[in-house]
C-alpha positions as CSV (number, residue, x, y, z in Angstrom):
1,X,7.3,-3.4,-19.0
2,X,8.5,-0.2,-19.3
3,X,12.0,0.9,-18.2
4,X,11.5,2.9,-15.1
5,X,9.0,0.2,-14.2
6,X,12.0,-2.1,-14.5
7,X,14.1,-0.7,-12.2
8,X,11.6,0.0,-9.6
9,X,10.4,-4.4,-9.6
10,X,14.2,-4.8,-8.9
11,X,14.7,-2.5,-6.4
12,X,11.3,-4.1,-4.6
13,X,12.8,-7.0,-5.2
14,X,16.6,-5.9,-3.2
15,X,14.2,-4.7,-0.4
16,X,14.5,-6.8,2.9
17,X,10.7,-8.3,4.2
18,X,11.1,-7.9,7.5
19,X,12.0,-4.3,7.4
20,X,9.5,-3.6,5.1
21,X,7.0,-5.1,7.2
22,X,7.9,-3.0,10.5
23,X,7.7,0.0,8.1
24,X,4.6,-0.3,6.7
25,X,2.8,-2.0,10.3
26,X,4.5,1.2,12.0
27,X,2.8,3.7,9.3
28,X,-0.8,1.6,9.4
29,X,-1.1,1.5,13.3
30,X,0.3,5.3,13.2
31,X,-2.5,6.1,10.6
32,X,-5.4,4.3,12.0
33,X,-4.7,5.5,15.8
34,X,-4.5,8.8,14.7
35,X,-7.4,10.8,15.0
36,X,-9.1,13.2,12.3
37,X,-7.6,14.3,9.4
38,X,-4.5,13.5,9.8
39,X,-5.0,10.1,10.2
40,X,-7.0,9.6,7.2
41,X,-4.5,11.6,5.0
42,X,-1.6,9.0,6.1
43,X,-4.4,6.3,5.5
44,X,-4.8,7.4,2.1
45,X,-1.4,7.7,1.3
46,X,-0.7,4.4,2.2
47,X,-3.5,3.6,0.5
48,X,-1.7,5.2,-3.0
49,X,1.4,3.2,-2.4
50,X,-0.6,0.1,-2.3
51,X,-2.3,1.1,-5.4
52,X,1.4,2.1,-7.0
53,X,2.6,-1.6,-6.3
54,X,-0.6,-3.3,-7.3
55,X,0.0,-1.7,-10.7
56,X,3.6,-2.2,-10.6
57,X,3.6,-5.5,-9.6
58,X,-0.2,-7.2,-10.3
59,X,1.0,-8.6,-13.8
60,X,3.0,-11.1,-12.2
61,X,1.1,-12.0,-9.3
62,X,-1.6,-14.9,-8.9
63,X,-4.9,-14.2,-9.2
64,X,-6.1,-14.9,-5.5
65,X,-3.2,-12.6,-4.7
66,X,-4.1,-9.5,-7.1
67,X,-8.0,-9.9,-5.3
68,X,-6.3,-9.6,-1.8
69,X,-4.3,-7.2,-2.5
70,X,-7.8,-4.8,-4.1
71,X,-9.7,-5.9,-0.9
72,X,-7.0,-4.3,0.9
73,X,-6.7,-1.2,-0.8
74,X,-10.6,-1.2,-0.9
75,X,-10.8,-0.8,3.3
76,X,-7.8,1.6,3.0
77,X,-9.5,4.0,0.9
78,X,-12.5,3.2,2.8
79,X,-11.0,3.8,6.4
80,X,-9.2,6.9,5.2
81,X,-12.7,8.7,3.8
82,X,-14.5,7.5,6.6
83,X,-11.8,9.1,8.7
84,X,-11.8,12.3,6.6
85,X,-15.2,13.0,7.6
């Protein structure tokens, strides 16, 4: 792993769940519920942070989990085209 990958898996790691969870719901039902291109910008940039911590973090994870995780990203990308348009 490189270095600056490193530090970012322990500062993940420091990061409190339940905060990240309100944060990231907040952003998704902020995203999805708004309309045109704004909406499927902040879908899609969501969408790169989940692809930055499925890189980041998909050594480590199970299998099952890494799958869940590109289904995810899948309908993100997916919602924030079909939103673009």
């Amino acid at each position: 792993m490189q270095r600056t990958q490193h530090r970012l898996a322990r500062r993940l790691a420091r990061a409190n769940p339940t905060a990240v969870f309100l944060v990231t719901l907040v952003v998704v039902l902020v995203a999805l519920f708004t309309p045109g291109v704004i909406g499927g910008l902040l879908t899609l940039a969501l969408a790169a942070v989940v692809a930055a911590l499925v890189v980041t973090t998909g050594a480590s994870q199970p299998t099952r989990l890494r799958v869940v995780r590109l289904l995810v990203l899948t309908l993100l990308i997916t919602v924030g085209l079909v939103k673009l348009l």
